[in-house]
mmCIF file of the C-alpha atoms, coordinates in Angstrom:
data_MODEL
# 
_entry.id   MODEL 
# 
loop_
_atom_site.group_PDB 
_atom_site.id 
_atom_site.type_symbol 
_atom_site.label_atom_id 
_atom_site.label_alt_id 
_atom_site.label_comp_id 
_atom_site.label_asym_id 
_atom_site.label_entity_id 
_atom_site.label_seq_id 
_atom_site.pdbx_PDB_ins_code 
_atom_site.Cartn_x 
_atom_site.Cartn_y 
_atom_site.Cartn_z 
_atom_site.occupancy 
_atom_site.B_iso_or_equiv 
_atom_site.pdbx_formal_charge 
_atom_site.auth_seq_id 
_atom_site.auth_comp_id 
_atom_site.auth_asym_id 
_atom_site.auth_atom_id 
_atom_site.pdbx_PDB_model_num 
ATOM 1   C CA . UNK A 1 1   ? 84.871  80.060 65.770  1.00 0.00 ? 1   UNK A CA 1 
ATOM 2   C CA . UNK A 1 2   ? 83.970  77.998 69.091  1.00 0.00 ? 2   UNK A CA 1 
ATOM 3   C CA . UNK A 1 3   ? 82.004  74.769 68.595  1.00 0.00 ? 3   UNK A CA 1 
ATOM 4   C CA . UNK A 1 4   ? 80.621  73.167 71.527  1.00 0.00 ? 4   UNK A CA 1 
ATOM 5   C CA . UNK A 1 5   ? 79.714  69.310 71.159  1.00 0.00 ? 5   UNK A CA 1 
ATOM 6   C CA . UNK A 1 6   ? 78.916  66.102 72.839  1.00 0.00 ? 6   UNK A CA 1 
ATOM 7   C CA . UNK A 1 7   ? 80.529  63.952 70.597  1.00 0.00 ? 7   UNK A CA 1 
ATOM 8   C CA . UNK A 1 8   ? 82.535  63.271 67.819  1.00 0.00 ? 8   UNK A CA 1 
ATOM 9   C CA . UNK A 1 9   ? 80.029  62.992 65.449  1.00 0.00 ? 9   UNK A CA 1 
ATOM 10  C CA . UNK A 1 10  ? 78.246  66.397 66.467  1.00 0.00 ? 10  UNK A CA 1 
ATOM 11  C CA . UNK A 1 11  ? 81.603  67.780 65.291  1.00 0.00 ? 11  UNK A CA 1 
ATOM 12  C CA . UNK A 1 12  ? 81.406  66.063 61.837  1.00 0.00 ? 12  UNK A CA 1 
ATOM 13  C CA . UNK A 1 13  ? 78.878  68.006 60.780  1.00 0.00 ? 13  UNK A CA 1 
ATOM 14  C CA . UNK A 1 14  ? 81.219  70.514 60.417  1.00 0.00 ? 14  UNK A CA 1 
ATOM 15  C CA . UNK A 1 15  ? 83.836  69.530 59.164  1.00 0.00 ? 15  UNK A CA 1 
ATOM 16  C CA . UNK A 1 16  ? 83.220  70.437 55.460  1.00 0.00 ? 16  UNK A CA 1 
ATOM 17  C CA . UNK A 1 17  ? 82.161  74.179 56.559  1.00 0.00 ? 17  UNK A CA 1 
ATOM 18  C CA . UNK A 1 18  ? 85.524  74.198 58.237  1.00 0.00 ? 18  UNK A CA 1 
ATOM 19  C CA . UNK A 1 19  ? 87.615  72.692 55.516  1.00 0.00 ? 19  UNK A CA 1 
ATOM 20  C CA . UNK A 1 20  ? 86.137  75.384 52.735  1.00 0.00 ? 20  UNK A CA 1 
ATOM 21  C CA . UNK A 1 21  ? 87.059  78.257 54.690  1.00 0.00 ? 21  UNK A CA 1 
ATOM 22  C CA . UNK A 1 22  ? 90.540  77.084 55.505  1.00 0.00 ? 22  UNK A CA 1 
ATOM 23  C CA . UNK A 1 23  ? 89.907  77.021 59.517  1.00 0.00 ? 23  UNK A CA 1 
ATOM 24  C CA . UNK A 1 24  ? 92.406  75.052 61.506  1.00 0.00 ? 24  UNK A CA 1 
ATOM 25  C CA . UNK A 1 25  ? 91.695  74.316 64.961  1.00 0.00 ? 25  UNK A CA 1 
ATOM 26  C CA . UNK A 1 26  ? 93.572  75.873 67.789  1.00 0.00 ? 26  UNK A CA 1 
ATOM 27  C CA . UNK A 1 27  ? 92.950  74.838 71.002  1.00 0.00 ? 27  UNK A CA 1 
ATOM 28  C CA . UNK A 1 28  ? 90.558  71.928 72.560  1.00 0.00 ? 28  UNK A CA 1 
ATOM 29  C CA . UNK A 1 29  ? 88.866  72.301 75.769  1.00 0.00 ? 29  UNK A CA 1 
ATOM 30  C CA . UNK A 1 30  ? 87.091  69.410 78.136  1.00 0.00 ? 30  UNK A CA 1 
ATOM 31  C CA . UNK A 1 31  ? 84.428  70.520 80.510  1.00 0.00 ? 31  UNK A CA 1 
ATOM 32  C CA . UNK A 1 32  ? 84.497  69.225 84.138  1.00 0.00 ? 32  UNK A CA 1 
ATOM 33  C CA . UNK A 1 33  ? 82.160  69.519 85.874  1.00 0.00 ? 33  UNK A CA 1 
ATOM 34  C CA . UNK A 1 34  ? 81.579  68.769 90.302  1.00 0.00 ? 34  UNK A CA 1 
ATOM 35  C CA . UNK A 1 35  ? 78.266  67.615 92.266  1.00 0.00 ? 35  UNK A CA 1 
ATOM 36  C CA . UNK A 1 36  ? 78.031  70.197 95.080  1.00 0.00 ? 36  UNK A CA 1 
ATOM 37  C CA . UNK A 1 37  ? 77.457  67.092 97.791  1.00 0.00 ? 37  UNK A CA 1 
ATOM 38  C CA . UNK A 1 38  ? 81.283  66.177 96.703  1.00 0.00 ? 38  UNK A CA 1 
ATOM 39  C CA . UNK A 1 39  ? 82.169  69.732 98.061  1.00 0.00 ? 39  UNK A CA 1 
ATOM 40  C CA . UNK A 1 40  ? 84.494  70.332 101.301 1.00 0.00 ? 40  UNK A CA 1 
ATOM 41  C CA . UNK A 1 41  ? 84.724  73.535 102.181 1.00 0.00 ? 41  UNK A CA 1 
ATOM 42  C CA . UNK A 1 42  ? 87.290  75.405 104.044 1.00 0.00 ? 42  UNK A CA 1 
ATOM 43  C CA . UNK A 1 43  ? 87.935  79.044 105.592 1.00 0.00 ? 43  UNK A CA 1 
ATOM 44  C CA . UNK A 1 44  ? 90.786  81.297 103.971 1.00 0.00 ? 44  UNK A CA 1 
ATOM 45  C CA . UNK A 1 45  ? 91.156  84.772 105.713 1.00 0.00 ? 45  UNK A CA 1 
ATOM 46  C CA . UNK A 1 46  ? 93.364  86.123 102.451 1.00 0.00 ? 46  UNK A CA 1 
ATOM 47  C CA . UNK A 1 47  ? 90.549  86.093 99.771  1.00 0.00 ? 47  UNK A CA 1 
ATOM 48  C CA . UNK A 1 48  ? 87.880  88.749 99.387  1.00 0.00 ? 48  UNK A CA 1 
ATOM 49  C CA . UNK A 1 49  ? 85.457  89.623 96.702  1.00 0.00 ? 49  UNK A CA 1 
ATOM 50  C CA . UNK A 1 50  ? 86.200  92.254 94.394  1.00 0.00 ? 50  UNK A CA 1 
ATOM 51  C CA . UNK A 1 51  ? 84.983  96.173 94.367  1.00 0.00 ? 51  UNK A CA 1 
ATOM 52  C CA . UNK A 1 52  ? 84.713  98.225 91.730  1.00 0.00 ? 52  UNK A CA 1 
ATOM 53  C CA . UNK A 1 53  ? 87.484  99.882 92.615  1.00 0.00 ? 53  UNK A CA 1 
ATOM 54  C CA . UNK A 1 54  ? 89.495  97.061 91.300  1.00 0.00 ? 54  UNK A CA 1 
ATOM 55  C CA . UNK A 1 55  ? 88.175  96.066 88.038  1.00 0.00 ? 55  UNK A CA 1 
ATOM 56  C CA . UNK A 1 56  ? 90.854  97.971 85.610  1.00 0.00 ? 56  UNK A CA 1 
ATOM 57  C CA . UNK A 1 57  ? 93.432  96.079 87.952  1.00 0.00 ? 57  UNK A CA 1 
ATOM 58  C CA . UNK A 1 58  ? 91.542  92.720 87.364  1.00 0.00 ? 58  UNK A CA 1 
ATOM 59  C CA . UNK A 1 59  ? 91.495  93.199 83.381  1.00 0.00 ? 59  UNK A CA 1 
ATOM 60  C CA . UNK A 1 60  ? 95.421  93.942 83.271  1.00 0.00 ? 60  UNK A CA 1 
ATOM 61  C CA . UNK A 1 61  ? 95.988  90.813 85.230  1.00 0.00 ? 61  UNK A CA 1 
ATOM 62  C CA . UNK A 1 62  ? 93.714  88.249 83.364  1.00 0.00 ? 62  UNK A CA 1 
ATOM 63  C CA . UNK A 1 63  ? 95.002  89.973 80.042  1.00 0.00 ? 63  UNK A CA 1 
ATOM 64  C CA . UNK A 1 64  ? 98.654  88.629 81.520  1.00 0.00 ? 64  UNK A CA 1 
ATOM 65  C CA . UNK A 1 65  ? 97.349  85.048 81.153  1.00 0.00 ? 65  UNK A CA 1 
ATOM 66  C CA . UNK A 1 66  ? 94.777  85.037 78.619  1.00 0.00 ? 66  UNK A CA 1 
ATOM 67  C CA . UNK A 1 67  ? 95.134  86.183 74.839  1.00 0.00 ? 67  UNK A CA 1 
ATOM 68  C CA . UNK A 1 68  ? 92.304  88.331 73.624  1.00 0.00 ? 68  UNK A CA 1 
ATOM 69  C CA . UNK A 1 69  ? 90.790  85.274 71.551  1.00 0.00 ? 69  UNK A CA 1 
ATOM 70  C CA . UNK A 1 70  ? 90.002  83.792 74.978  1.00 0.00 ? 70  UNK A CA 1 
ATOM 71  C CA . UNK A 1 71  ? 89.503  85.981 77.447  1.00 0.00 ? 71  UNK A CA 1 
ATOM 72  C CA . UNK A 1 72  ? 85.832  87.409 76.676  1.00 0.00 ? 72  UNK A CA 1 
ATOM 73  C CA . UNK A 1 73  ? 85.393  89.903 79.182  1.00 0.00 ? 73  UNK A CA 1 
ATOM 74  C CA . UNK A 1 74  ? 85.690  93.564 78.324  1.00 0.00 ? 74  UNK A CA 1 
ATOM 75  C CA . UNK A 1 75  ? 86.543  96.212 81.138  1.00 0.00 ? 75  UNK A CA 1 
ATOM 76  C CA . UNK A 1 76  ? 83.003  96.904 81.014  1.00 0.00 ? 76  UNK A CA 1 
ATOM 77  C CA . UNK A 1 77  ? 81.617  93.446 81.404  1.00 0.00 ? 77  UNK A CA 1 
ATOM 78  C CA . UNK A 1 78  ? 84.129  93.286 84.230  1.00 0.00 ? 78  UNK A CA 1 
ATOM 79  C CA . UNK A 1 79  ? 82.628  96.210 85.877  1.00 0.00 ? 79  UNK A CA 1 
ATOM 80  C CA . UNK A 1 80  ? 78.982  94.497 85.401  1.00 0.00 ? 80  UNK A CA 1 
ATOM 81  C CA . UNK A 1 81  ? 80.388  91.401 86.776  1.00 0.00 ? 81  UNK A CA 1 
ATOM 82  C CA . UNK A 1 82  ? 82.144  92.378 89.673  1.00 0.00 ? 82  UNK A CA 1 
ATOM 83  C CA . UNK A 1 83  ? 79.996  90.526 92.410  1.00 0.00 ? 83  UNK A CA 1 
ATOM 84  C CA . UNK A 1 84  ? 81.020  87.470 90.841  1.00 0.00 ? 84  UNK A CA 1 
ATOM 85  C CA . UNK A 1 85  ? 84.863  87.949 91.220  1.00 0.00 ? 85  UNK A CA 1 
ATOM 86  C CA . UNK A 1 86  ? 87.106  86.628 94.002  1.00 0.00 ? 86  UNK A CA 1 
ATOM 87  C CA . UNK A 1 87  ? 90.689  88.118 94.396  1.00 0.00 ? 87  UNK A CA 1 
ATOM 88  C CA . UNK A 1 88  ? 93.805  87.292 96.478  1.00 0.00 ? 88  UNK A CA 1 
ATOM 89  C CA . UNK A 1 89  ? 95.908  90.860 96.730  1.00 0.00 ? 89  UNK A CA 1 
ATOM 90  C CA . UNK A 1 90  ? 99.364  90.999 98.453  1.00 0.00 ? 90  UNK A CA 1 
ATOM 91  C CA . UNK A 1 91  ? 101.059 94.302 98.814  1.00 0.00 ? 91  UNK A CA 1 
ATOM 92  C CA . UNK A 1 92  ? 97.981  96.163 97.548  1.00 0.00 ? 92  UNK A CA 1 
ATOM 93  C CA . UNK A 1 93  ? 98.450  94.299 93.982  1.00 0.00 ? 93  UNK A CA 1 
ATOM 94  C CA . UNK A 1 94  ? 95.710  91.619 93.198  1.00 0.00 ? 94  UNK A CA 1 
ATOM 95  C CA . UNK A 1 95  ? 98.185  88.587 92.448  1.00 0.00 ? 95  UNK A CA 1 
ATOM 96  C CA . UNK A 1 96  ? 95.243  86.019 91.589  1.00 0.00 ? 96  UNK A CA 1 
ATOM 97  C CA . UNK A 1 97  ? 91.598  86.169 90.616  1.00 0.00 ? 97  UNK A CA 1 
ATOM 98  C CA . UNK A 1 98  ? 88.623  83.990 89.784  1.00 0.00 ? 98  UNK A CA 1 
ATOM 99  C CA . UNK A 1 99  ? 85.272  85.265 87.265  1.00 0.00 ? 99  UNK A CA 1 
ATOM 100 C CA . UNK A 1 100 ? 82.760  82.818 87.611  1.00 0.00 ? 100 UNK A CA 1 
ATOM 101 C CA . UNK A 1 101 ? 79.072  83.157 86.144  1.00 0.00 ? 101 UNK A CA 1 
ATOM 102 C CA . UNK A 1 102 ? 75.949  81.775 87.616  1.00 0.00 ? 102 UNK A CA 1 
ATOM 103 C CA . UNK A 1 103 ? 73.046  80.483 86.407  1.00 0.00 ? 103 UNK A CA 1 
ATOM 104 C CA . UNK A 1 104 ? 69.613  78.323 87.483  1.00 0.00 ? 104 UNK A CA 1 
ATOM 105 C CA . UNK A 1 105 ? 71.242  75.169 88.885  1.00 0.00 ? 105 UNK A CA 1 
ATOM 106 C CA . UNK A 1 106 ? 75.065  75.911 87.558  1.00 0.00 ? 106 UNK A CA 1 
ATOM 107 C CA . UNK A 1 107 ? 77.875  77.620 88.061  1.00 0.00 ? 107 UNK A CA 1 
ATOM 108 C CA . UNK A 1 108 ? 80.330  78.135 85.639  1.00 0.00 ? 108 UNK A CA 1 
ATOM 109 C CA . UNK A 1 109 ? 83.870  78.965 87.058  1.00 0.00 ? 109 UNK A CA 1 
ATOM 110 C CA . UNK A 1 110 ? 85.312  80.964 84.028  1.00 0.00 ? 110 UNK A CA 1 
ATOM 111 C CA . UNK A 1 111 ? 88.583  82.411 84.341  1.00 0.00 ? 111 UNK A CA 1 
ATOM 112 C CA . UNK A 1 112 ? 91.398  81.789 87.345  1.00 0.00 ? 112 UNK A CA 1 
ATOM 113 C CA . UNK A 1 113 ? 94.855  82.943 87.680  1.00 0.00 ? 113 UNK A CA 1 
ATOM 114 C CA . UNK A 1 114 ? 97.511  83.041 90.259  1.00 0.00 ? 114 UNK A CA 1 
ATOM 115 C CA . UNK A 1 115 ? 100.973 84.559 89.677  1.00 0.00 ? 115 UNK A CA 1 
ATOM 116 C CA . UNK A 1 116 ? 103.652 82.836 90.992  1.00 0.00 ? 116 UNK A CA 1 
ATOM 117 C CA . UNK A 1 117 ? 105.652 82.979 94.119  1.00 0.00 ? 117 UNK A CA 1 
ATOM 118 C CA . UNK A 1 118 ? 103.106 84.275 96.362  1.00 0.00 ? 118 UNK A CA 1 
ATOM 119 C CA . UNK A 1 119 ? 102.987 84.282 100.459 1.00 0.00 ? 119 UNK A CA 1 
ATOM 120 C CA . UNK A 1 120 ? 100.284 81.507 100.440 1.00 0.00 ? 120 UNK A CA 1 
ATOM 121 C CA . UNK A 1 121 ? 101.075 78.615 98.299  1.00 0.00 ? 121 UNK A CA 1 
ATOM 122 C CA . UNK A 1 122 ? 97.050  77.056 98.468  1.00 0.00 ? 122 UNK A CA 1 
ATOM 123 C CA . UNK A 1 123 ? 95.555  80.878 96.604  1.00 0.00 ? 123 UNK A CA 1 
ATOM 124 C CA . UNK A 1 124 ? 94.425  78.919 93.655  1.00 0.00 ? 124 UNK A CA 1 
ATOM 125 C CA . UNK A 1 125 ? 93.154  76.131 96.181  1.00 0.00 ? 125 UNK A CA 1 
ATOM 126 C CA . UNK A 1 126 ? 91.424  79.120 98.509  1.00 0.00 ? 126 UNK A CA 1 
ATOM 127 C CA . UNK A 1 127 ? 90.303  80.880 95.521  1.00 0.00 ? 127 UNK A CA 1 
ATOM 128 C CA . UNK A 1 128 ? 88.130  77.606 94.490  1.00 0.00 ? 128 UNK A CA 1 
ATOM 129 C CA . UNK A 1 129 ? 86.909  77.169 98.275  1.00 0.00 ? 129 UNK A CA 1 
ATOM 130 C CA . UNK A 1 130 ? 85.029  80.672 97.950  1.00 0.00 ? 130 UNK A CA 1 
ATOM 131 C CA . UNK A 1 131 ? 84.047  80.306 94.569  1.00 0.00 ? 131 UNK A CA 1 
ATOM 132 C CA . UNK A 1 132 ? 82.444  76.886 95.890  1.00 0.00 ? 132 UNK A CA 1 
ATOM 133 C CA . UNK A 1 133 ? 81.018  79.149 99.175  1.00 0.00 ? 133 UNK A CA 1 
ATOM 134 C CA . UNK A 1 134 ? 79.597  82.131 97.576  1.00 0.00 ? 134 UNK A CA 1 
ATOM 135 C CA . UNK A 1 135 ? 77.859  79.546 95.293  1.00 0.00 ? 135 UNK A CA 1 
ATOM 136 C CA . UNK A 1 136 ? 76.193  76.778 98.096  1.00 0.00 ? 136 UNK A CA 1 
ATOM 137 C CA . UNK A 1 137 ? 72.580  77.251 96.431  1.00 0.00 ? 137 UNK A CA 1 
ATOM 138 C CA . UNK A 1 138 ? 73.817  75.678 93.226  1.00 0.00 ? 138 UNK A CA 1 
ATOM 139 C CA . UNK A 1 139 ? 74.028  71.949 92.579  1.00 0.00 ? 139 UNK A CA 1 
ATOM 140 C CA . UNK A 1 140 ? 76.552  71.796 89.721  1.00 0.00 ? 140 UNK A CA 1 
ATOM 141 C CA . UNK A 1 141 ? 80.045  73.492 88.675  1.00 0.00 ? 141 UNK A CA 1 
ATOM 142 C CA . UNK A 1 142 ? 81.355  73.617 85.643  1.00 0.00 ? 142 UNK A CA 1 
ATOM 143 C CA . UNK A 1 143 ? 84.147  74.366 83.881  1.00 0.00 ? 143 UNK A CA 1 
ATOM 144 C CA . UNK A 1 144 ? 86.285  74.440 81.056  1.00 0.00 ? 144 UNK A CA 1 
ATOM 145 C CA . UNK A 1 145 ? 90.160  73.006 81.045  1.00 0.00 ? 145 UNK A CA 1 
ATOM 146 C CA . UNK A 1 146 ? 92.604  72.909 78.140  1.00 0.00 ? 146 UNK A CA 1 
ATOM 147 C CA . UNK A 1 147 ? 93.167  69.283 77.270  1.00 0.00 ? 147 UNK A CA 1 
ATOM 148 C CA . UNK A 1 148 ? 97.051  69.713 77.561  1.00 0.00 ? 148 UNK A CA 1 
ATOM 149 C CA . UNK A 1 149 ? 97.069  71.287 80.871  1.00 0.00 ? 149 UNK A CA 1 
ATOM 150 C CA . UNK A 1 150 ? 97.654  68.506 82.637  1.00 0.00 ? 150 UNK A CA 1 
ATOM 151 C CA . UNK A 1 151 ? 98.656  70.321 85.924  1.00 0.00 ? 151 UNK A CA 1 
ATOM 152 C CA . UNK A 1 152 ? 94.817  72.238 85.618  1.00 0.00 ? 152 UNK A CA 1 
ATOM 153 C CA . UNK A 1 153 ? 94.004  68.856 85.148  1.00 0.00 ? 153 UNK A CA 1 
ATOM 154 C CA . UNK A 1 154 ? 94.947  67.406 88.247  1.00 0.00 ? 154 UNK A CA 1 
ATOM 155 C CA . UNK A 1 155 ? 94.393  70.689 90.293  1.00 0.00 ? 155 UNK A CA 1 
ATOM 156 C CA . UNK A 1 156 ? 90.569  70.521 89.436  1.00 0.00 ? 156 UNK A CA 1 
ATOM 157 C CA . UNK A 1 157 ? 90.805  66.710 89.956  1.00 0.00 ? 157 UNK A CA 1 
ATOM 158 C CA . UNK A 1 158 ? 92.185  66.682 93.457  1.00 0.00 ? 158 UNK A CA 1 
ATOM 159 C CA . UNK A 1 159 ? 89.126  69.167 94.034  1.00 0.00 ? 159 UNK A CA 1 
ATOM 160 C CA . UNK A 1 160 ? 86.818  66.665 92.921  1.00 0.00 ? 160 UNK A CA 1 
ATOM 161 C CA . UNK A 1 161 ? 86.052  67.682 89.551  1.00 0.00 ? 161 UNK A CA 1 
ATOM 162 C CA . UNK A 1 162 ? 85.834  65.019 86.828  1.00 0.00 ? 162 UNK A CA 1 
ATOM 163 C CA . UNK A 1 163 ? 85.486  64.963 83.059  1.00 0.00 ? 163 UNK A CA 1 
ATOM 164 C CA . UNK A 1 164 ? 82.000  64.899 81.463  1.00 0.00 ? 164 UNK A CA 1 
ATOM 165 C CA . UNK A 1 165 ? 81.521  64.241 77.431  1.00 0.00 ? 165 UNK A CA 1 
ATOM 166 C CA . UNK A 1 166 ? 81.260  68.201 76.680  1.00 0.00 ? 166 UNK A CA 1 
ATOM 167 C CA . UNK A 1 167 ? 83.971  69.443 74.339  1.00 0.00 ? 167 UNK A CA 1 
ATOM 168 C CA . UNK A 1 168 ? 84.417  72.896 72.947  1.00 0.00 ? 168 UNK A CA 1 
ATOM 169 C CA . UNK A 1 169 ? 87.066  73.830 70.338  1.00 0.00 ? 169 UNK A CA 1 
ATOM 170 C CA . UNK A 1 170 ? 88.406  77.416 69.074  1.00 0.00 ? 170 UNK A CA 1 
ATOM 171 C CA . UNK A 1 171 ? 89.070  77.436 65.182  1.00 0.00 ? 171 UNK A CA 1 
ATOM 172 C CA . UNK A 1 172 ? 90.989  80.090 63.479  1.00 0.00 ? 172 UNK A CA 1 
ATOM 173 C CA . UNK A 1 173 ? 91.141  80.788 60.268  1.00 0.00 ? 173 UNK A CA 1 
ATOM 174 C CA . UNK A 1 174 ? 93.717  83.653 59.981  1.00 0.00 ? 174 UNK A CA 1 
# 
C-alpha cells in the first residue's frame, strides 16, 4: 500500500486499518520539489533522449536498481513513455537513465540511475540538466527521495531542490 500525506495526522487516520491487517511500513519517501526560476542550466554533449529501440535495455537497467514493489513501469509503459526518457550510453550500453512524467504546471522526475565508474563523473548531474531543459515550459519539479539516502539528499540539494511537507510511505503486509 502507498499513502501519500501532508502531515502526520493525515496518516493517523490510518493507522487502525493498518494495524488490523498486520501491515508494517517499509520505506518512507520526502518529496522535493524546485521553482524553475532557481534553475541553471548547462550543455552536456553525452546525453540523448531515448528511442524505441532502447526500451527493453532501459527496463533491464532500472530493474538493476529498483525492486519490482517500486519500480512501476512495465516494458510496455516504457515503450509508451519513451519521449520522456533521457539516457547516458558508453560503449553502446545505456549506463544511466532518467523517466520523468509531465503534467499541467509539474514535472515529476521519477526514476534515475547511474552505474558506477563511468567516463563522465557529472552523468547523474547532466542527466538532471536535460531533464530540467526538455521541461523549460513547466514551473515546478518534483520528486520523490528516500529519507535515508542522504547522498540523493544532498545531490538534489546542491541542484536546488528542497524539502516540501509531502510524504509518501510503502506498507507491506507480507
Amino acid at each position: 500500500i502507498k499513502i501519500l500525506t501532508k502531515t502526520d495526522r493525515q496518516l493517523l487516520q490510518h493507522n487502525d486499518f493498518l494495524k488490523l491487517n498486520h501491515f508494517k511500513e517499509i520505506l518512507n519517501y520526502k518529496q522535493m520539489i524546485l521553482k524553475k526560476d532557481e534553475i541553471k542550466l548547462k550543455k552536456f554533449t553525452f546525453i540523448s533522449k531515448a528511442s524505441h529501440e532502447d526500451s527493453k535495455e532501459i527496463y533491464s537497467f532500472f530493474r538493476k536498481y529498483f525492486n519490482q514493489y517500486l519500480f512501476y513501469f512495465s516494458h510496455k509503459n516504457l515503450e509508451e513513455k519513451i519521449s520522456d526518457i533521457l539516457i547516458y550510453k558508453e560503449n553502446q550500453k545505456i549506463r544511466a537513465a532518467l523517466i520523468y512524467t509531465q503534467t499541467l504546471n509539474t514535472n515529476f522526475l521519477d526514476f534515475i540511475a547511474v552505474d558506477r565508474n563511468l567516463k563522465h563523473k557529472n552523468v547523474a548531474f547532466a542527466l538532471l540538466n536535460h531533464y530540467f531543459a526538455a521541461n523549460t515550459q513547466n514551473k515546478f519539479f518534483k520528486l520523490f527521495v528516500e529519507e535515508k539516502n542522504q547522498k540523493a539528499i544532498n545531490f538534489y540539494k546542491r541542484a536546488g531542490f528542497c524539502f516540501n511537507h509531502i510524504n509518501l510511505k510503502f506498507y507491506r503486509n507480507f
